[in-house]
mmCIF file of the N, C-alpha and C atoms, coordinates in Angstrom:
data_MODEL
# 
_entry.id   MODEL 
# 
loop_
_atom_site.group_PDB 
_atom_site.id 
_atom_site.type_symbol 
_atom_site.label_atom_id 
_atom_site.label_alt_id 
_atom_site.label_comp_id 
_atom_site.label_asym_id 
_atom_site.label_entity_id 
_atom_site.label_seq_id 
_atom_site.pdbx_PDB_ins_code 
_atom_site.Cartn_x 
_atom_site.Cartn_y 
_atom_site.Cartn_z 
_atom_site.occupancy 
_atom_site.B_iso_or_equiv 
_atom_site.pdbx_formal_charge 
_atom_site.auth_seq_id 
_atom_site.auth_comp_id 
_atom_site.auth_asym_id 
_atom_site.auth_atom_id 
_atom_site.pdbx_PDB_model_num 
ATOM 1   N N  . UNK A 1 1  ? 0.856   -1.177 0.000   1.00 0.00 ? 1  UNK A N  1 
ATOM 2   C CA . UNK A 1 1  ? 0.000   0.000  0.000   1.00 0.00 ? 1  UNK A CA 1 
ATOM 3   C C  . UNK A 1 1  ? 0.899   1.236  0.000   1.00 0.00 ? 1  UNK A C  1 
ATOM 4   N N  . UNK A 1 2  ? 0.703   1.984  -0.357  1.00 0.00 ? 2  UNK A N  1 
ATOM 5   C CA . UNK A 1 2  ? 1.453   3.561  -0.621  1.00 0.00 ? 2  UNK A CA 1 
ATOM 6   C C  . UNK A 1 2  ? 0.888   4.250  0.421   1.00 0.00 ? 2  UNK A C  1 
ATOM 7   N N  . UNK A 1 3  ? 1.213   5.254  0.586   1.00 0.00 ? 3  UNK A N  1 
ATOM 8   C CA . UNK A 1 3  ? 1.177   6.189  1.590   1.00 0.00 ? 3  UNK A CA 1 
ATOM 9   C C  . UNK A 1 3  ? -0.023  7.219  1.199   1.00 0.00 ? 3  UNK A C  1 
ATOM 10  N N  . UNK A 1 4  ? -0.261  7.362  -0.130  1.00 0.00 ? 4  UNK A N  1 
ATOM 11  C CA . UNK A 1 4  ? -1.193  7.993  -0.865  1.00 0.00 ? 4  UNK A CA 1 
ATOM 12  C C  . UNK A 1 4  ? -2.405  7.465  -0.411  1.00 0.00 ? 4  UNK A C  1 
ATOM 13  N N  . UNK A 1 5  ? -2.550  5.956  -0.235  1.00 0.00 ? 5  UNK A N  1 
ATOM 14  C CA . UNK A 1 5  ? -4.223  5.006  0.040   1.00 0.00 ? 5  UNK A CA 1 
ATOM 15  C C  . UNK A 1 5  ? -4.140  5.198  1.328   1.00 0.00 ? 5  UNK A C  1 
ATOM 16  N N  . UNK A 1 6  ? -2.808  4.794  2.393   1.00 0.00 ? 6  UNK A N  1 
ATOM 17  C CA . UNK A 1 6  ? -3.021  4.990  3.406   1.00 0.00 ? 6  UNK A CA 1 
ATOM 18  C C  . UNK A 1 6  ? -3.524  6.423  4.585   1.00 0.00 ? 6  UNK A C  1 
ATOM 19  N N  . UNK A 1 7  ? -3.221  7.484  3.917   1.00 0.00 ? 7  UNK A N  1 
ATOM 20  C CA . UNK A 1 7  ? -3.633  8.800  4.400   1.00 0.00 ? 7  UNK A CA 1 
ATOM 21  C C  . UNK A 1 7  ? -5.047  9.126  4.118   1.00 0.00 ? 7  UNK A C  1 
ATOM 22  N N  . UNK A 1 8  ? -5.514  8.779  2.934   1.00 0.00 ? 8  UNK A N  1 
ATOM 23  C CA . UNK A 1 8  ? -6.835  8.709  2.396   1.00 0.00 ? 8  UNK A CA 1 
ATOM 24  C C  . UNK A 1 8  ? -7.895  8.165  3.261   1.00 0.00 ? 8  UNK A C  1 
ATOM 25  N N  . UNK A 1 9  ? -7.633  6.626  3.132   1.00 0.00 ? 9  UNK A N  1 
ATOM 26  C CA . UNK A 1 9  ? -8.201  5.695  4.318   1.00 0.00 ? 9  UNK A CA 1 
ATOM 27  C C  . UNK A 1 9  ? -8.614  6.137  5.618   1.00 0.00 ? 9  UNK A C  1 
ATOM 28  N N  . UNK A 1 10 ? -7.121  7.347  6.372   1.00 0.00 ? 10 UNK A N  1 
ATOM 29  C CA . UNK A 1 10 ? -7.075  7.775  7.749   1.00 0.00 ? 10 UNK A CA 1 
ATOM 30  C C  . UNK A 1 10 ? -7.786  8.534  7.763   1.00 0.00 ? 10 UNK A C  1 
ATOM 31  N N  . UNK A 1 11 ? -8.076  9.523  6.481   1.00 0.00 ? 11 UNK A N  1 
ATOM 32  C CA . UNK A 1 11 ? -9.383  10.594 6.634   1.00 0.00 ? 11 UNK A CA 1 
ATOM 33  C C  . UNK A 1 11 ? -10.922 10.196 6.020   1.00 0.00 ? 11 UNK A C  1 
ATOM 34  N N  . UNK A 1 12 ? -10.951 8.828  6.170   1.00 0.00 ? 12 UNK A N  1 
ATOM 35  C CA . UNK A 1 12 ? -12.390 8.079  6.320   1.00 0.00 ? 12 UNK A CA 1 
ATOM 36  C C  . UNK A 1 12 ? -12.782 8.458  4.444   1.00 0.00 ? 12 UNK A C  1 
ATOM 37  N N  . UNK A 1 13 ? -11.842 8.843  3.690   1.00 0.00 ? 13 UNK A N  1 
ATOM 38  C CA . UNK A 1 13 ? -12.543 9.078  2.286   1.00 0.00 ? 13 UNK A CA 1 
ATOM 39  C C  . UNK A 1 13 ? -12.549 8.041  1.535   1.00 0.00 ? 13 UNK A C  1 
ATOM 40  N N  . UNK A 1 14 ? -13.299 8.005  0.326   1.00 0.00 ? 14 UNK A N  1 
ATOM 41  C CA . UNK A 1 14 ? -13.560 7.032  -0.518  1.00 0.00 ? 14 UNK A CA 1 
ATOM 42  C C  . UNK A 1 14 ? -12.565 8.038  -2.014  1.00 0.00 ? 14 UNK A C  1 
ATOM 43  N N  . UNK A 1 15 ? -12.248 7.368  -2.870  1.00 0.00 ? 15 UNK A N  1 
ATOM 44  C CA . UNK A 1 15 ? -11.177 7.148  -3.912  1.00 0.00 ? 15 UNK A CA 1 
ATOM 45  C C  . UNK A 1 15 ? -12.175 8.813  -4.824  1.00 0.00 ? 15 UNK A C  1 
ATOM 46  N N  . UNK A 1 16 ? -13.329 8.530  -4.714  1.00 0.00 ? 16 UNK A N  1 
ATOM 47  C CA . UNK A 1 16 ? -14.214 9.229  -5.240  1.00 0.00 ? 16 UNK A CA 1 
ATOM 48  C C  . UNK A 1 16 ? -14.512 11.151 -4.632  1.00 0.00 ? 16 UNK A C  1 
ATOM 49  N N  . UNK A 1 17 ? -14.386 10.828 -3.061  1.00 0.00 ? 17 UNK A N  1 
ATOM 50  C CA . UNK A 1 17 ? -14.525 11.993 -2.573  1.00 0.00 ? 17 UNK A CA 1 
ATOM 51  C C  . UNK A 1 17 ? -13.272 12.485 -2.538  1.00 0.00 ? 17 UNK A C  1 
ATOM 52  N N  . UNK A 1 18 ? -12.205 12.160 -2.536  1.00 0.00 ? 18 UNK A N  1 
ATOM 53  C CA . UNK A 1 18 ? -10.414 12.130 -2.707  1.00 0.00 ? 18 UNK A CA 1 
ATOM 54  C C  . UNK A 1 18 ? -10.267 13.502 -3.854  1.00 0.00 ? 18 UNK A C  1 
ATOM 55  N N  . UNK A 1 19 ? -10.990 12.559 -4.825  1.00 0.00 ? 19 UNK A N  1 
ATOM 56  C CA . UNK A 1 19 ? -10.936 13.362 -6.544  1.00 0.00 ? 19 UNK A CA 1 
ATOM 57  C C  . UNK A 1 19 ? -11.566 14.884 -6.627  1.00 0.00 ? 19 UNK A C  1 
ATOM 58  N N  . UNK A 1 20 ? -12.766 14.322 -5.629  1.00 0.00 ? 20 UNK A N  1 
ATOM 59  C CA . UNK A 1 20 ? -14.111 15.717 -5.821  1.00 0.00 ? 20 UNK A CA 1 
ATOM 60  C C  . UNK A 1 20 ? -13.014 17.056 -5.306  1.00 0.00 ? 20 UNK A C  1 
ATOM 61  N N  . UNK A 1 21 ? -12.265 16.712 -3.980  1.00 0.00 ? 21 UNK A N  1 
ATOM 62  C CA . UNK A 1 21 ? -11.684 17.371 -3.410  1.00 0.00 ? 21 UNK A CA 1 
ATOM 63  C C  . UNK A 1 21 ? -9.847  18.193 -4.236  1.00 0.00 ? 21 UNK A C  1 
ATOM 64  N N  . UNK A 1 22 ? -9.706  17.363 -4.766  1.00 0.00 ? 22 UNK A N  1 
ATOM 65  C CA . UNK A 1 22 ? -8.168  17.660 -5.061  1.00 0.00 ? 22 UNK A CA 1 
ATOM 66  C C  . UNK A 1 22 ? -8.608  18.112 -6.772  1.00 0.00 ? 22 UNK A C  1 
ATOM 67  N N  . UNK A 1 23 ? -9.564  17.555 -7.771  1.00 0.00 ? 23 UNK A N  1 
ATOM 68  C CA . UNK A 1 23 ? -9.825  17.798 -8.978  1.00 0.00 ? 23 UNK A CA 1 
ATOM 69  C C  . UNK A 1 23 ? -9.238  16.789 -9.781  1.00 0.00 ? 23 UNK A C  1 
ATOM 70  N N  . UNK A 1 24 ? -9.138  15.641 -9.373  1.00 0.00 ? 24 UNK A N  1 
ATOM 71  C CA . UNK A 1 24 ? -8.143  14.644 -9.782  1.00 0.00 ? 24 UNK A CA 1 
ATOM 72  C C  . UNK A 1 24 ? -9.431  13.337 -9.996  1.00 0.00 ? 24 UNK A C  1 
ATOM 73  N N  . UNK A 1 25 ? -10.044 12.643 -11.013 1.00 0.00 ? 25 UNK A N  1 
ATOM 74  C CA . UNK A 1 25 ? -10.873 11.885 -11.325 1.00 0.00 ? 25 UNK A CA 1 
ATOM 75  C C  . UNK A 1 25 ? -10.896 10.775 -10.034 1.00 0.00 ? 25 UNK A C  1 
ATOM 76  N N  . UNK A 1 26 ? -11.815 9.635  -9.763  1.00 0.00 ? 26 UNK A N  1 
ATOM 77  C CA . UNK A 1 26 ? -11.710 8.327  -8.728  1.00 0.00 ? 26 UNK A CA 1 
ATOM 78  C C  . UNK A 1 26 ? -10.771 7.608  -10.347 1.00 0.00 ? 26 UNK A C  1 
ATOM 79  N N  . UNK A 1 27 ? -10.911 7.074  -11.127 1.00 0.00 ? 27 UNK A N  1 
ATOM 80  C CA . UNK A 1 27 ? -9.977  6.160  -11.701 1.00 0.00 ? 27 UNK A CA 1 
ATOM 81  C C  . UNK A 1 27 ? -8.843  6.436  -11.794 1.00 0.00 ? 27 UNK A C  1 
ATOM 82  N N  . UNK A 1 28 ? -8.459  8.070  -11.839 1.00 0.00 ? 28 UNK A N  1 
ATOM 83  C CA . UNK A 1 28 ? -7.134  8.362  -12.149 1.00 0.00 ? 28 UNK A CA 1 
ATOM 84  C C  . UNK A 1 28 ? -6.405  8.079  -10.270 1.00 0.00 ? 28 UNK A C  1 
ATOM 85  N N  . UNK A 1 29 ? -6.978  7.915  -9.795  1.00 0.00 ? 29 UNK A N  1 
ATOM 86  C CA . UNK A 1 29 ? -6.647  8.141  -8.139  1.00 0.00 ? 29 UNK A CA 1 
ATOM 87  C C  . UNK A 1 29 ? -6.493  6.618  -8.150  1.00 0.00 ? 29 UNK A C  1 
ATOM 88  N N  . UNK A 1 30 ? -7.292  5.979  -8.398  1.00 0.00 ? 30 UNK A N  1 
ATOM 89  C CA . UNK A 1 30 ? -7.052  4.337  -8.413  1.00 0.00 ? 30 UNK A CA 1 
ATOM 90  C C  . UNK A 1 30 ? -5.787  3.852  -8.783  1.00 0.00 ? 30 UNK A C  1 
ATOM 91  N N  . UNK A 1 31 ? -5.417  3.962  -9.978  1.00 0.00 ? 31 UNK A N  1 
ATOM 92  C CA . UNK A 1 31 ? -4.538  4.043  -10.973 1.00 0.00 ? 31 UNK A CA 1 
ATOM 93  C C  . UNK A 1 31 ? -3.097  4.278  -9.852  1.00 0.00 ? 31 UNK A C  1 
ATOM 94  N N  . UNK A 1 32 ? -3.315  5.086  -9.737  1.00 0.00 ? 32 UNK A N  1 
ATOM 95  C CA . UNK A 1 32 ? -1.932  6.011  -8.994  1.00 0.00 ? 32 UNK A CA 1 
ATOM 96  C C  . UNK A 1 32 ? -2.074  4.961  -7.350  1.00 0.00 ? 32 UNK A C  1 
ATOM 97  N N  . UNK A 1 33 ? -2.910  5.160  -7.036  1.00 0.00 ? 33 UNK A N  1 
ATOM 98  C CA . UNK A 1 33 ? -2.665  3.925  -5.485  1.00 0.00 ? 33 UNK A CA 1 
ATOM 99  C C  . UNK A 1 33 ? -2.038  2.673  -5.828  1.00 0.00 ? 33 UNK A C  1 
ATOM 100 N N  . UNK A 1 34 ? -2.518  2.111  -7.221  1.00 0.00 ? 34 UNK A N  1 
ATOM 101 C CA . UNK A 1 34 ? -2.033  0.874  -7.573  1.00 0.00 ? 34 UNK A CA 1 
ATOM 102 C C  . UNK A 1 34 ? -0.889  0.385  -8.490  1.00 0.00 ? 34 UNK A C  1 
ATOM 103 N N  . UNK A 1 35 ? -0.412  1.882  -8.790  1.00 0.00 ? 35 UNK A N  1 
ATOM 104 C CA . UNK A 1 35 ? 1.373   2.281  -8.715  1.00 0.00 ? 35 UNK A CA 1 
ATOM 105 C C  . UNK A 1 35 ? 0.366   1.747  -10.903 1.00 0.00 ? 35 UNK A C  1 
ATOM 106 N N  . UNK A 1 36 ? -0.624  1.710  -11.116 1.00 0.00 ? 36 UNK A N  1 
ATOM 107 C CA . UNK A 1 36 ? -0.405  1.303  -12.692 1.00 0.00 ? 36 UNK A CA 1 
ATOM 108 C C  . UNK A 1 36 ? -0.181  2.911  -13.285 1.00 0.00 ? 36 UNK A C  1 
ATOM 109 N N  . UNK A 1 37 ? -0.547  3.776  -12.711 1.00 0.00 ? 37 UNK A N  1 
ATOM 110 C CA . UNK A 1 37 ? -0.164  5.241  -13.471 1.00 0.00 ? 37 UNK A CA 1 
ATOM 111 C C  . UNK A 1 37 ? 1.196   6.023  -13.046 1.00 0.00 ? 37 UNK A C  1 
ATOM 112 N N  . UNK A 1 38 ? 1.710   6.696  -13.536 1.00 0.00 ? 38 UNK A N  1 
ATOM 113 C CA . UNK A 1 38 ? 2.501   7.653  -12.649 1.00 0.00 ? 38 UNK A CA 1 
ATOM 114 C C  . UNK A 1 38 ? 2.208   9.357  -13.021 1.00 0.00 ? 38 UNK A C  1 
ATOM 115 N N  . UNK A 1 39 ? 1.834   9.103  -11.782 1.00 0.00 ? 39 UNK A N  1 
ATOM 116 C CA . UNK A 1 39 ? 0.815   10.716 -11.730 1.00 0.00 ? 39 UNK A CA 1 
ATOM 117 C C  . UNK A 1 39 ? 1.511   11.819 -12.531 1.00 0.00 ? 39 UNK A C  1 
ATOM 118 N N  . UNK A 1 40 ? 0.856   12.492 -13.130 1.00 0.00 ? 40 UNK A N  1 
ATOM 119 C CA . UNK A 1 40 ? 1.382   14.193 -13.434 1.00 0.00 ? 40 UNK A CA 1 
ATOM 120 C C  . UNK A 1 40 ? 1.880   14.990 -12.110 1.00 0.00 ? 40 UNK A C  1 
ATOM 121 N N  . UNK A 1 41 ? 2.696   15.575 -12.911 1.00 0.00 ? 41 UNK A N  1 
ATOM 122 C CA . UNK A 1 41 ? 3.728   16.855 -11.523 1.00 0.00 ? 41 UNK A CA 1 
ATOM 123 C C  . UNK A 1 41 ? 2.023   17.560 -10.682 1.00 0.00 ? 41 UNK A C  1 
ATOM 124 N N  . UNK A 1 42 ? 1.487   17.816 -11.131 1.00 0.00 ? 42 UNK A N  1 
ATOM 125 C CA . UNK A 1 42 ? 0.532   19.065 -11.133 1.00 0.00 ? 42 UNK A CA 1 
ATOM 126 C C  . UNK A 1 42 ? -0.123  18.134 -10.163 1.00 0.00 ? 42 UNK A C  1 
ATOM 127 N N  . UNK A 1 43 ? -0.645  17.136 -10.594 1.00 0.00 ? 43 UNK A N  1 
ATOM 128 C CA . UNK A 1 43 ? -1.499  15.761 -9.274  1.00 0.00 ? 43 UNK A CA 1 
ATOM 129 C C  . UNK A 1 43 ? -0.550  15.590 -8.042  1.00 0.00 ? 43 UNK A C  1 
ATOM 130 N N  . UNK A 1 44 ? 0.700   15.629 -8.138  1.00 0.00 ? 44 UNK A N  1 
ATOM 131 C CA . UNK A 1 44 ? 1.311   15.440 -6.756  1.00 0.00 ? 44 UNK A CA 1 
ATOM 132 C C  . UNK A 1 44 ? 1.302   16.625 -6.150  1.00 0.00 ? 44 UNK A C  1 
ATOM 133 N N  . UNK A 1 45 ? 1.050   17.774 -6.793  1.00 0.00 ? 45 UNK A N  1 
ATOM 134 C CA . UNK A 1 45 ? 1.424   18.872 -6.048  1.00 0.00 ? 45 UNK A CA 1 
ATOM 135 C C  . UNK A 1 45 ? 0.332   19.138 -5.626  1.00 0.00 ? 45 UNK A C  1 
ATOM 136 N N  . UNK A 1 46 ? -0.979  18.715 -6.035  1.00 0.00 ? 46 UNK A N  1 
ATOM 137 C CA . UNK A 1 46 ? -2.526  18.747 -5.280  1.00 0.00 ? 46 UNK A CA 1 
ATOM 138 C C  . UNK A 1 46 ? -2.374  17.899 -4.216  1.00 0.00 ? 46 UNK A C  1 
ATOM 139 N N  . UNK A 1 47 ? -2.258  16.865 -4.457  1.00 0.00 ? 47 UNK A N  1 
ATOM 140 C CA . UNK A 1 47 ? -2.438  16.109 -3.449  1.00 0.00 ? 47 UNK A CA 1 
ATOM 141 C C  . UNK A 1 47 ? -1.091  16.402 -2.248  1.00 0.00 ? 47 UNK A C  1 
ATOM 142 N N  . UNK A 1 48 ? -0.030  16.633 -2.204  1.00 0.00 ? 48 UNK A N  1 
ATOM 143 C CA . UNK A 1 48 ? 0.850   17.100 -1.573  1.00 0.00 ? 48 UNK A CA 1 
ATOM 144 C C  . UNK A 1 48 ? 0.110   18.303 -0.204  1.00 0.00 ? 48 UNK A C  1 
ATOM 145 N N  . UNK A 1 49 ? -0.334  19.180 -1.394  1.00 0.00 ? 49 UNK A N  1 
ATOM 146 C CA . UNK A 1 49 ? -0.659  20.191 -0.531  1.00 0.00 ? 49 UNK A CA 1 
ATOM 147 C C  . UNK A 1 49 ? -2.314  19.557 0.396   1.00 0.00 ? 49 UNK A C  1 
ATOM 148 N N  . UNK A 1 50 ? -3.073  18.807 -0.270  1.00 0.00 ? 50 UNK A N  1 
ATOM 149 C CA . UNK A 1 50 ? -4.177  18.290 0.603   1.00 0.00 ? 50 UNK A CA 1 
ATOM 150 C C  . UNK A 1 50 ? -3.270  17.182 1.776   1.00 0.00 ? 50 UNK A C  1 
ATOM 151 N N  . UNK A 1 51 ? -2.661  16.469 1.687   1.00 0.00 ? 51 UNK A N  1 
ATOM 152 C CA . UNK A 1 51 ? -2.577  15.807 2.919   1.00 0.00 ? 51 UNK A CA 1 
ATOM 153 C C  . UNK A 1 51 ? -1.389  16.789 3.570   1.00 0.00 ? 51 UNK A C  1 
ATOM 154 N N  . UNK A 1 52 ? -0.562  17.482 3.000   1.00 0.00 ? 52 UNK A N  1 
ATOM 155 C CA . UNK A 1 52 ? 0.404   18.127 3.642   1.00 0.00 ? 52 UNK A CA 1 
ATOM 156 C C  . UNK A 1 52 ? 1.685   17.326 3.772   1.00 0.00 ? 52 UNK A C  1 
ATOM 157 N N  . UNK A 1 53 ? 2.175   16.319 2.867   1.00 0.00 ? 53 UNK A N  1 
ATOM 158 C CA . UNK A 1 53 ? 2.850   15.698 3.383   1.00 0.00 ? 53 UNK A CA 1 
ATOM 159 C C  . UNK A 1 53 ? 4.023   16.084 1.525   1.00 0.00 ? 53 UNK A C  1 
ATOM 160 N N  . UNK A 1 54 ? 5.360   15.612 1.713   1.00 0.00 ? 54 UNK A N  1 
ATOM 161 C CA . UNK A 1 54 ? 5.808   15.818 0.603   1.00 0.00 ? 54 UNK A CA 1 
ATOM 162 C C  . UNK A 1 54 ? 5.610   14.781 -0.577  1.00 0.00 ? 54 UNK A C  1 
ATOM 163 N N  . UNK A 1 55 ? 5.313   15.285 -1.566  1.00 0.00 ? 55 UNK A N  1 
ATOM 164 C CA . UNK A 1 55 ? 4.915   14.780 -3.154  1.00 0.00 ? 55 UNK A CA 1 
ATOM 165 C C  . UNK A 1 55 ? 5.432   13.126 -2.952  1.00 0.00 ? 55 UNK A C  1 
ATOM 166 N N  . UNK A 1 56 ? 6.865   13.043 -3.063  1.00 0.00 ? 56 UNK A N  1 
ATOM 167 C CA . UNK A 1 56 ? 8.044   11.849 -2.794  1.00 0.00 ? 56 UNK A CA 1 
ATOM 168 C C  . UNK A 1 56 ? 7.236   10.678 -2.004  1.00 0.00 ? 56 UNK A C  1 
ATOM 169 N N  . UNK A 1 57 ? 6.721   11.442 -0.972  1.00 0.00 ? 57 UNK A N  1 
ATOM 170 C CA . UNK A 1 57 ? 6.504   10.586 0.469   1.00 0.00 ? 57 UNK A CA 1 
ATOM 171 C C  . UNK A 1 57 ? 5.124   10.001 0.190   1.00 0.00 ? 57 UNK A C  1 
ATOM 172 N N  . UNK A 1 58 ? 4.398   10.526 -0.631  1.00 0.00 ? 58 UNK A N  1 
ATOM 173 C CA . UNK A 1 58 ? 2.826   9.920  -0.923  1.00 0.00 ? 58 UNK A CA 1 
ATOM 174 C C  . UNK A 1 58 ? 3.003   8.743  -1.797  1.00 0.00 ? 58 UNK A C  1 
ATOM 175 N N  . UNK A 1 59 ? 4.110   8.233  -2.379  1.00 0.00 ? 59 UNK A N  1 
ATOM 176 C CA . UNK A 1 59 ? 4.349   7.157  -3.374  1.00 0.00 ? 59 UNK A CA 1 
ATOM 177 C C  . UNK A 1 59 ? 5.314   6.375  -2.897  1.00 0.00 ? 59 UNK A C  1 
ATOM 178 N N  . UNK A 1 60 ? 5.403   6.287  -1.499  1.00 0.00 ? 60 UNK A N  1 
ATOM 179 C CA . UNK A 1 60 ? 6.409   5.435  -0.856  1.00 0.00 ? 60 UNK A CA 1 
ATOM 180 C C  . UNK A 1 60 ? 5.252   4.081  -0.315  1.00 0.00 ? 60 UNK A C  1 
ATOM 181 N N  . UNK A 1 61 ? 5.843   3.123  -0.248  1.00 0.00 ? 61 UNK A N  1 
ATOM 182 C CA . UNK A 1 61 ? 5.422   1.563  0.069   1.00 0.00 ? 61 UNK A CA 1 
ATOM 183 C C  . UNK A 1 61 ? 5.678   1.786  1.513   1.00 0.00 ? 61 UNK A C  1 
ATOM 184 N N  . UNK A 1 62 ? 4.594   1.671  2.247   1.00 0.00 ? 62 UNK A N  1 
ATOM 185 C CA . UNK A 1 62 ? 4.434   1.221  3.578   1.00 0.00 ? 62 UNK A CA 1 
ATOM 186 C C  . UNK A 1 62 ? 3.514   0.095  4.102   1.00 0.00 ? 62 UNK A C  1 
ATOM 187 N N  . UNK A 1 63 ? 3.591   -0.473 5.305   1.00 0.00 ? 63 UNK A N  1 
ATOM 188 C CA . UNK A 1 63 ? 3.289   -1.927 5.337   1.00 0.00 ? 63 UNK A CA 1 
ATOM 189 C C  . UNK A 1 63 ? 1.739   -1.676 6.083   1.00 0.00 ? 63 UNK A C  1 
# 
């Protein structure tokens, strides 16, 4: 699991309300949790700034 599903998860959201929030589609968010996409600069830097954590660190493998 990435750090991206796991922060998501911690704020009780679904893949869908994730997207509504950042402007980023639920499949394209899927995609990217399940390492089959590799996000655009512009998507990490949304999502960066929504969980607050650095771009790098949202695509790291944690257990």
């Amino acid at each position: 699991m990435l750090t991206l599903e796991l922060e998501r998860r911690k704020r009780g959201l679904t893949q869908k309300q994730l997207g509504e929030k950042v402007g980023i589609g639920p499949a394209e968010i899927s995609r990217m949790e399940n390492g089959m996409s590799k996000p655009f600069p512009a998507y990490i830097e949304r999502l960066s700034k929504f969980f607050n954590i650095p771009g790098d660190e949202l695509f790291k493998e944690v257990e």
